[in-house]
C-alpha positions as CSV (number, residue, x, y, z in Angstrom):
1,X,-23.4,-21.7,11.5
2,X,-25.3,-20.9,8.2
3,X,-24.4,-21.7,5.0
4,X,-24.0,-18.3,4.1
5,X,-22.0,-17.2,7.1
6,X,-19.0,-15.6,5.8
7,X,-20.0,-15.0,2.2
8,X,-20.4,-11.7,0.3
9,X,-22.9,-12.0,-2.1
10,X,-21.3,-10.2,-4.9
11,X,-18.1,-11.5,-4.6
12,X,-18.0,-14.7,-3.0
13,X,-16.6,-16.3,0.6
14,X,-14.9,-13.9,2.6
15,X,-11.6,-15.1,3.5
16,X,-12.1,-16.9,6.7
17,X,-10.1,-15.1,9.9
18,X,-12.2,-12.1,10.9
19,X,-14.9,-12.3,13.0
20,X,-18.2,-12.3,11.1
21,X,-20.6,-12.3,14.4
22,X,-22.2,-8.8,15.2
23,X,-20.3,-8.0,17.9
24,X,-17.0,-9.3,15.0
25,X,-18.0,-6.9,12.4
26,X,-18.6,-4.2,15.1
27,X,-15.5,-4.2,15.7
28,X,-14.4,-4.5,12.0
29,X,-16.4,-0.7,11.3
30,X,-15.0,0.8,14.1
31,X,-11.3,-0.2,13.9
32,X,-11.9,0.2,9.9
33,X,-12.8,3.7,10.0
34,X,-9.9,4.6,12.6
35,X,-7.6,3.0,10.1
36,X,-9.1,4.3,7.4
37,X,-8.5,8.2,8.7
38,X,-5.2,7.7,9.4
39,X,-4.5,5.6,6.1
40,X,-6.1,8.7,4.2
41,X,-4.1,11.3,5.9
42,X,-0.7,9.3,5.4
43,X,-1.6,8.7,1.4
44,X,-2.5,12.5,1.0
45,X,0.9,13.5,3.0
46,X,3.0,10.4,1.8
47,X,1.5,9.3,-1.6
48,X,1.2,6.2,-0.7
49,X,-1.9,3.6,-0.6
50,X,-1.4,3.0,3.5
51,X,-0.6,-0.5,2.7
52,X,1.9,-0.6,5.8
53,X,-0.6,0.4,7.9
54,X,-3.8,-1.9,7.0
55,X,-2.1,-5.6,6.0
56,X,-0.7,-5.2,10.0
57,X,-4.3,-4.1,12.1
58,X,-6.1,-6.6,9.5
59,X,-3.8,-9.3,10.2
60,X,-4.1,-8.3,14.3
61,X,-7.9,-8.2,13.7
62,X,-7.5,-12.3,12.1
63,X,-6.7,-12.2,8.4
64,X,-3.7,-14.2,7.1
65,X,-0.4,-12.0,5.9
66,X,-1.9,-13.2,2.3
67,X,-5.5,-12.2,2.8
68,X,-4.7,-9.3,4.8
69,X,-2.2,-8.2,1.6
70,X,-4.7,-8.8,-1.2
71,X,-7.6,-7.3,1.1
72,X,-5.5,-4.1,1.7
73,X,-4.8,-3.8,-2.4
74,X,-8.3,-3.2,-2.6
75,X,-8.7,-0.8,0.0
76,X,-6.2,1.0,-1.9
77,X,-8.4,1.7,-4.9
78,X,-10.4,4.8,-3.3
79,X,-7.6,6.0,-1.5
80,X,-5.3,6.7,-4.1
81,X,-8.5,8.0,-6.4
82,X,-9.3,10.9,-3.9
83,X,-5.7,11.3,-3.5
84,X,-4.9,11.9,-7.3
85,X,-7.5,14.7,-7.5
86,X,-6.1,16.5,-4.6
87,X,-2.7,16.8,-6.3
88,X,-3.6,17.2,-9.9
89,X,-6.0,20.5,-9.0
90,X,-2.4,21.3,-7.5
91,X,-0.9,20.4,-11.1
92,X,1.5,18.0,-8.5
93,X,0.9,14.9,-11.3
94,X,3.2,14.2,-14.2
95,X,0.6,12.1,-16.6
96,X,3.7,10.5,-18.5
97,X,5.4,9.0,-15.8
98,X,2.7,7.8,-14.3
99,X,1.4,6.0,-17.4
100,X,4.6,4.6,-17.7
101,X,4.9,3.4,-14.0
102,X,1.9,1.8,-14.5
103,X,2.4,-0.3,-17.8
104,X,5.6,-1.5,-15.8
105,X,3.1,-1.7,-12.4
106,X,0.2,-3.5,-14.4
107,X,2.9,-6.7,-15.6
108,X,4.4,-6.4,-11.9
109,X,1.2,-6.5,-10.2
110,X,0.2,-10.1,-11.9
111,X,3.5,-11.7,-10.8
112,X,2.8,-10.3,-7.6
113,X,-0.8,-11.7,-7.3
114,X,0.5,-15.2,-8.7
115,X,3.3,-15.5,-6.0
116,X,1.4,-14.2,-2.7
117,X,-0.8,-16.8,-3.5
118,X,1.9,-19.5,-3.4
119,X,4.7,-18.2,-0.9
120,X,4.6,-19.4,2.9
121,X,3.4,-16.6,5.0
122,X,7.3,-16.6,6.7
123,X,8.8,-15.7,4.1
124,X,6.2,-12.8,2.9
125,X,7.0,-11.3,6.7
126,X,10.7,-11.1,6.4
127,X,10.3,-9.5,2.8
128,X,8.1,-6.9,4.4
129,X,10.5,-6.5,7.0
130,X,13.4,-5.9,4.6
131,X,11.4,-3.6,2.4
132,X,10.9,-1.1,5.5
133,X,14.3,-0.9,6.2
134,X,15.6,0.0,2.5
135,X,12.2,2.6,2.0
136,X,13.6,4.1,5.6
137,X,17.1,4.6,4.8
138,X,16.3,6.3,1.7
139,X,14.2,8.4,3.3
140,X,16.9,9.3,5.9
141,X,19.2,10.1,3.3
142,X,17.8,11.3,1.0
143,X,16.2,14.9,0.3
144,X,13.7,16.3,-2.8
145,X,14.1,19.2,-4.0
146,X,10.4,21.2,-4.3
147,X,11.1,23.2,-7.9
148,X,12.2,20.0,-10.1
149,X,10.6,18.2,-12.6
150,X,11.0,15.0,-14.4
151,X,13.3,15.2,-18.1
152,X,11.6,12.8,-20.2
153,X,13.5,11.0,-22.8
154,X,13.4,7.2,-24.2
155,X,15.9,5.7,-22.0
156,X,13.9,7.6,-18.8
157,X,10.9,6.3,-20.3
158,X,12.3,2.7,-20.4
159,X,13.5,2.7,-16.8
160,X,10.4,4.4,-15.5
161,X,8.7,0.8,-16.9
162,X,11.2,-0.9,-15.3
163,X,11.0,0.4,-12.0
164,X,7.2,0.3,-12.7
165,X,7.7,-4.1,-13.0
166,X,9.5,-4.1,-9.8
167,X,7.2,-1.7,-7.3
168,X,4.6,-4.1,-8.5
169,X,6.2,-7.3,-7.6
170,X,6.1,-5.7,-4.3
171,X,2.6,-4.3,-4.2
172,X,1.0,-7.8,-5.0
173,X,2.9,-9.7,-2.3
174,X,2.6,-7.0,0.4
175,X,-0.9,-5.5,-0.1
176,X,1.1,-2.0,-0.6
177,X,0.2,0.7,-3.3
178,X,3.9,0.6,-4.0
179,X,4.2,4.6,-3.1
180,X,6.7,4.1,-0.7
181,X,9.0,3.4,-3.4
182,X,7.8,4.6,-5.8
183,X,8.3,8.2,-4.4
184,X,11.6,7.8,-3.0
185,X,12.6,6.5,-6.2
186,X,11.3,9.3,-8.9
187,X,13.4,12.4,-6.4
188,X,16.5,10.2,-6.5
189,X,16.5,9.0,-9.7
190,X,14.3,10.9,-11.9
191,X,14.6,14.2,-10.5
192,X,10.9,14.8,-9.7
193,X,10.3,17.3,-6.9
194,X,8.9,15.5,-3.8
195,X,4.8,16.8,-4.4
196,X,5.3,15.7,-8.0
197,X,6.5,12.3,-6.8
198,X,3.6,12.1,-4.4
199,X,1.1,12.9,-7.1
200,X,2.1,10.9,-9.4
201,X,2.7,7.5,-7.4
202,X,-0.7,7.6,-6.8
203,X,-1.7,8.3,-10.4
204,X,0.2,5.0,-11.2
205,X,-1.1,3.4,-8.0
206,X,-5.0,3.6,-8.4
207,X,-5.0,1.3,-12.3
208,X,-2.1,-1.0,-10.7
209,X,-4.3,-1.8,-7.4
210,X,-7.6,-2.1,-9.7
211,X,-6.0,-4.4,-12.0
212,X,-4.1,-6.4,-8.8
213,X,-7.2,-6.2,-7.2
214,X,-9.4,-8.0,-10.0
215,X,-6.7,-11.0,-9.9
216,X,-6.8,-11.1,-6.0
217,X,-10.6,-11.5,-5.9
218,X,-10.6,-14.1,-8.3
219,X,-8.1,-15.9,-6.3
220,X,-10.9,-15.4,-3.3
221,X,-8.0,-13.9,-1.2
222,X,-9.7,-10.4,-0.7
223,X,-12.3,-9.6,2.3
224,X,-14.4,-7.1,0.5
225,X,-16.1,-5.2,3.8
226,X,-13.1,-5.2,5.2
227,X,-11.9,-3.3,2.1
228,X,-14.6,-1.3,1.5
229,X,-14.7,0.1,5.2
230,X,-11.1,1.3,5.4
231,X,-10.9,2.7,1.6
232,X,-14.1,4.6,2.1
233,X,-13.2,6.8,5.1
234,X,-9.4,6.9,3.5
235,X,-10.5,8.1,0.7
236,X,-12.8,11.1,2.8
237,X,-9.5,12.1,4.7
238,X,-6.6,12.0,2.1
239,X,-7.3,15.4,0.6
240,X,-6.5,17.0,4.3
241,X,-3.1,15.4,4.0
242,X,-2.6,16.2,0.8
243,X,-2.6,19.8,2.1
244,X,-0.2,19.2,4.9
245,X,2.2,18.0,2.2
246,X,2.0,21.3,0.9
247,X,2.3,23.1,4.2
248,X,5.5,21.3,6.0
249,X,9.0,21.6,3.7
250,X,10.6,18.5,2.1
251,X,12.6,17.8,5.0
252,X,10.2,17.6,7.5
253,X,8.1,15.5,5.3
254,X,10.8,13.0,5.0
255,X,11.4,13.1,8.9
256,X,7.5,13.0,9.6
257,X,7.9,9.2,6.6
258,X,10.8,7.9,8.5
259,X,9.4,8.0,12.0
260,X,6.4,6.1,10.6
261,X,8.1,3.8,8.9
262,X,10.2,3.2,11.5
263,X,7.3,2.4,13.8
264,X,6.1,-0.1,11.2
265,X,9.7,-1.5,11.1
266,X,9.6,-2.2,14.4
267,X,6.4,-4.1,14.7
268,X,7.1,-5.9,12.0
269,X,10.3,-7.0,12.9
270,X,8.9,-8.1,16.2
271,X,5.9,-10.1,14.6
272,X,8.9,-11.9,11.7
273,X,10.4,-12.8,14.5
274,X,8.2,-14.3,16.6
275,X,7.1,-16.5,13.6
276,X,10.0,-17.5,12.8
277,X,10.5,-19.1,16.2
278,X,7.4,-20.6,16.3
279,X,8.0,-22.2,13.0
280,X,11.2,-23.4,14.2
281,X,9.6,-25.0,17.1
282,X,6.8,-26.4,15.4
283,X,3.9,-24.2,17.0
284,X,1.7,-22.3,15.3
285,X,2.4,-18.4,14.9
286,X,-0.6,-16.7,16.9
C-alpha cells in the first residue's frame, strides 16, 4: 500500500472501512448512484436529507456507524439544496421558521458533532433504533392538513429554536438531515400544512448539514467520494419527488413515510441487536 492510499487530497485521509481498490470504488459509484436516486426521490417526497437510507448501505459497504453518520451529513448538503428550490418555486417554504429551525439546528448540530465522535457505536445503534419508532408512530397517527400555515408569534418563535437544538442533537449523531422530525413536528405542533413542512425542513436542513458538516471533516470522520457520489445524483432526482408530493394526498404521503420507515426500523433493529450480542459475548460486531 502507498502512502497515499486512502487520502483525499483536499480534505485529508478518508476514513478507513471502504474499499479503496478499483474494483472497491467500483462498487462505491455504482451502489452510490443507486442510493443516491432513491435518497433524492424520498427528500423531494419526504423533506428529508435520506439520512436513514445512506448511514445503513455505507455502513454495509464498511464505514463505521460514526463515519458512515458524519459521511451521510455531507451527502446531505446537495440534496436538500435542489430540494429547497423545488418547493419554494411552489411557494411550499416558510423563510421564518426555517431560519429559526436553523439557529436552534446550527447550536444542536455542534453538540451533535462533539458527541458522535465520543459515544460507542452501541449505543448510537439503539438511539437510531428508538428514533424510527417515535418518527413512525407519529406518522401513523398523525395527519396534515394541505391549506394551513404556520401563526408566527414570539413564544412560536421561541419553541421553533427549541425544537431546532433538539433535531440537531439528532442529525449530528445519526448522519440525518433531521426532516423526519422536523416535518412531523411543524403539522402537529405548529400547524404547517404537510408541503409547507416539507419545504421548509429542508430550508433549515441545507445551513445545519453545511455547518455540521465543516465540524465532521475537521474531526476526519467524513469519506468525501463517498459523499459526493450519493449527494450528486440525489440532488438530480429530488425535484421528481418533490412533484409526487404534490400529486398523492396527505394521507397517502404519510402511509407511503411509514412503510419506509418501517423497513428501516426493521433493519435497524436487527443490526442493534446483533451488536448487542456480540458485545455481550465479547466478539466483534461484523
Amino acid at each position: 500500500m502507498t502512502e497515499n492510499d486512502g487520502q483525499d487530497r483536499l480534505f485529508g485521509p478518508n476514513p478507513s472501512g471502504l474499499d479503496e481498490s478499483p474494483h472497491g470504488m467500483m462498487v462505491l459509484v455504482i451502489v452510490g448512484m443507486i442510493v443516491g436516486m432513491i435518497v433524492g426521490l424520498l427528500s423531494g417526497m419526504f423533506g428529508i436529507g435520506g439520512g436513514m437510507v445512506i448511514v445503513p448501505v455505507l455502513v454495509w459497504l464498511g464505514l463505521s456507524q460514526r463515519h458512515a453518520a458524519a459521511t451521510s451529513m455531507l451527502a446531505i448538503v446537495p440534496t436538500s439544496i435542489s430540494g429547497v428550490i423545488s418547493y419554494a418555486t411552489c411557494g411550499n417554504v416558510d423563510w421564518l421558521a426555517a431560519l429559526l429551525l436553523f439557529c436552534g439546528m446550527f447550536v444542536g448540530g455542534q453538540i451533535g458533532s462533539w458527541l458522535l465522535s465520543r459515544l460507542p457505536e452501541l449505543v448510537l445503534r439503539w438511539i437510531f433504533v428508538v428514533f424510527l419508532v417515535f418518527v413512525v408512530f407519529n406518522q401513523i397517527s398523525f395527519v396534515p392538513s394541505r391549506d394551513q400555515h404556520i401563526a408566527m408569534s414570539a413564544l412560536t418563535g421561541v419553541c421553533l429554536v427549541l425544537l431546532g437544538v433538539v433535531i440537531g442533537i439528532l442529525a449530528g449523531l445519526l448522519g440525518i438531515g433531521g426532516g423526519a422530525l422536523a416535518v412531523p413536528a411543524l403539522s402537529m405542533l405548529f400547524g404547517a400544512s404537510d408541503l409547507i413542512a416539507r419545504g421548509t425542513s429542508l430550508l433549515a436542513m441545507f445551513p445545519n448539514s453545511i455547518t455540521t458538516s465543516v465540524a465532521n471533516l475537521k474531526r476526519r470522520l467524513v469519506h468525501v467520494k463517498a459523499a459526493l457520489i450519493i449527494g450528486l445524483v440525489a440532488a438530480v432526482t429530488a425535484p421528481f419527488g418533490t412533484w409526487i408530493a404534490g400529486a398523492v394526498s396527505p394521507r397517502v404521503g404519510s402511509i407511503l413515510f411509514a412503510c419506509y420507515l418501517c423497513v428501516l426500523l426493521v433493519r435497524s433493529m436487527f443490526v442493534a441487536v446483533k451488536a448487542t450480542r456480540s458485545a455481550h459475548t465479547g466478539q466483534v460486531s461484523a
